[in-house]
C-alpha positions as CSV (number, residue, x, y, z in Angstrom):
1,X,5.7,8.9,2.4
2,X,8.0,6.1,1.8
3,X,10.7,7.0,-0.5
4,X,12.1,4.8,-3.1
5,X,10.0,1.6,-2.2
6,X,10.2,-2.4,-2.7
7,X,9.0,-2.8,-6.0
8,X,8.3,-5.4,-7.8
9,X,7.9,-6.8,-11.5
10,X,4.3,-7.6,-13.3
11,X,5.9,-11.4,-14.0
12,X,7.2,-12.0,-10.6
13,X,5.4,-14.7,-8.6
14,X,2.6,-14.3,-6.0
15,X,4.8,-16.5,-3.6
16,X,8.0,-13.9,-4.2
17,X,5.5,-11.2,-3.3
18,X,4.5,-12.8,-0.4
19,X,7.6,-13.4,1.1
20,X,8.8,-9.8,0.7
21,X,5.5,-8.5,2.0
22,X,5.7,-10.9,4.8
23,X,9.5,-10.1,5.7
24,X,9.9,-6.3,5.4
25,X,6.3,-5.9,6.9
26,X,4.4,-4.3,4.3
27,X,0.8,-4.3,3.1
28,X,1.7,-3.0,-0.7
29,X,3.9,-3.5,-3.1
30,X,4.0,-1.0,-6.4
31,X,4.2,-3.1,-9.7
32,X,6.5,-1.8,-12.1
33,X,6.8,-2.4,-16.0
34,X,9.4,-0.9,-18.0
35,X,9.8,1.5,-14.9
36,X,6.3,2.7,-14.9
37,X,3.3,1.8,-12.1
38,X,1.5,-0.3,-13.4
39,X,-0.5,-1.6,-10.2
40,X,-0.3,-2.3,-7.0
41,X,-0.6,-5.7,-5.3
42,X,-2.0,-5.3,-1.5
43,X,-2.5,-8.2,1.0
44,X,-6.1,-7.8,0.2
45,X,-5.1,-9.4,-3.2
46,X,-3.2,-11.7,-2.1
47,X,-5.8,-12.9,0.3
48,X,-8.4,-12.7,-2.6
49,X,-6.3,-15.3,-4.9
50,X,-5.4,-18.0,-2.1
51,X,-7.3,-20.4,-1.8
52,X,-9.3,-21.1,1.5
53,X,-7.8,-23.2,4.0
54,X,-11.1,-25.2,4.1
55,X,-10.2,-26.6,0.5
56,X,-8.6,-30.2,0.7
57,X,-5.3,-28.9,-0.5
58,X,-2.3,-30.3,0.2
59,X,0.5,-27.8,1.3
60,X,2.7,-28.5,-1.7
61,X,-0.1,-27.9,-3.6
62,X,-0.7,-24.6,-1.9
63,X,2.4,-23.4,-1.9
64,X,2.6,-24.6,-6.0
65,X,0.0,-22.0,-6.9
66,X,2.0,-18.9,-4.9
67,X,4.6,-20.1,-6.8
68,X,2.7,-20.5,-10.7
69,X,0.8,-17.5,-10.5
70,X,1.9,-14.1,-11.8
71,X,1.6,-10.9,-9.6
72,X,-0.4,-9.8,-13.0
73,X,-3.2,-11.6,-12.4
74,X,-3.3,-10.4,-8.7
75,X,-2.7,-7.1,-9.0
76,X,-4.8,-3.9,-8.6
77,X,-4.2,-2.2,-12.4
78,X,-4.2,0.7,-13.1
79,X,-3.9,2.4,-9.3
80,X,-4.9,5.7,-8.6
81,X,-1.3,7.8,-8.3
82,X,-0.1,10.9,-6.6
83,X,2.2,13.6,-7.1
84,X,4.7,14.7,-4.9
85,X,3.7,18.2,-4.8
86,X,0.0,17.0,-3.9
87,X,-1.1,18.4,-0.8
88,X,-1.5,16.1,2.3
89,X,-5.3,16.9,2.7
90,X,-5.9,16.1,-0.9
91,X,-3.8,12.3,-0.9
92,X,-6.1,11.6,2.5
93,X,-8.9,12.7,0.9
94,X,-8.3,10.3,-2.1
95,X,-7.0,7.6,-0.1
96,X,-10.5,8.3,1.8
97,X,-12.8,8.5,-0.6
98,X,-11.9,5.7,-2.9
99,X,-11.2,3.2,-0.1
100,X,-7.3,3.0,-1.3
101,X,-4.6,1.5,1.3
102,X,-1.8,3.1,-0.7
103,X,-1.2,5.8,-3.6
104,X,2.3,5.1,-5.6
105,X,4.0,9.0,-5.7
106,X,4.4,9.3,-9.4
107,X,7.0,12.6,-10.8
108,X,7.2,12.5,-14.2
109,X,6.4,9.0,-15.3
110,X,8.8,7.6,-12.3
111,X,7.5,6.3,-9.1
112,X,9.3,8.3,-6.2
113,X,7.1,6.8,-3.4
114,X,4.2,5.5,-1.7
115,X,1.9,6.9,1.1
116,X,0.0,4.4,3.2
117,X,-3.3,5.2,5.4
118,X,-0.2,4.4,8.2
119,X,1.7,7.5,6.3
120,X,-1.3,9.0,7.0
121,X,-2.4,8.1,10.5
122,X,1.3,8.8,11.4
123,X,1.3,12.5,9.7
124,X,-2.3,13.1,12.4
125,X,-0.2,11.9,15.0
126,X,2.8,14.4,14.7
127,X,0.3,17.4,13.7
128,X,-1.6,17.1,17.3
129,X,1.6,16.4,18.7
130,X,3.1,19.8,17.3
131,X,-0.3,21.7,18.3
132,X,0.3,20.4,21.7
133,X,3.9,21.2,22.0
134,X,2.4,24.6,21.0
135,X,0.0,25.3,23.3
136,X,-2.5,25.6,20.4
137,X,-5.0,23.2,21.5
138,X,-5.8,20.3,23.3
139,X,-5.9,16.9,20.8
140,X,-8.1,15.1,23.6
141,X,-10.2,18.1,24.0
142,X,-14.6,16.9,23.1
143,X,-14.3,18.7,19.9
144,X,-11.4,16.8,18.6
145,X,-13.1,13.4,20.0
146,X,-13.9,10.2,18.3
């Protein structure tokens, strides 16, 4: 889990989400009103409300509509939230089932982080690693295979 992350506002602009997205290398962004998660905005929004390069836009024109539209109309509403006591196996098997990149960690009405499929992925990686280090089992072993 990431603690305390880059948040943004509903009435920010798609184009200041972008640029955060773009420079600290994330893929979500929690939106916040009055301090509580109200959505998420993910880069598949953000790819959902550009327009296609094929259209016979001019760049000013393309950048002017990052800039006039509101994260609000981009955003995921309404996201699916953890808690921080939930267990790992339960957040994976939400973030598996409903097809989620992210889950905002919500403790009493306050968002106290986010955990990524890359949380995830990351949290598999140092479990096989400690099994290993163990001598509990081999993580390449045919049962443990792709």
């Amino acid at each position: 889990m990431t603690a305390e992350p880059q948040t943004l506002g509903a009435d920010h602009s798609l184009l200041d989400a972008v640029l955060i997205m773009r420079r600290a290398g994330f893929r979500h962004i929690p939106i916040l009103e009055d301090g509580r998660v109200v959505g998420v905005l993910s880069e598949r929004d953000v790819a959902r409300a550009a327009p296609t390069l094929l259209l016979p836009l001019l760049p000013d024109d393309y950048n002017r509509l990052f800039e006039d539209t509101r994260v609000s109309k981009v955003m995921t509403r309404n996201p699916v939230i953890a808690a921080p006591e939930m267990p790992l196996a339960e957040a994976a098997g939400l973030l598996r089932s409903k097809r989620l990149g992210c889950l905002p960690v919500v403790a009493s009405g306050t968002l106290v982080g986010i955990i990524t499929v890359s949380d995830m992925l990351r949290a598999l990686y140092d479990m096989f690693q400690s099994l290993e280090r163990q001598g509990q089992g081999n993580p390449s072993a045919p049962a443990e295979t792709l």
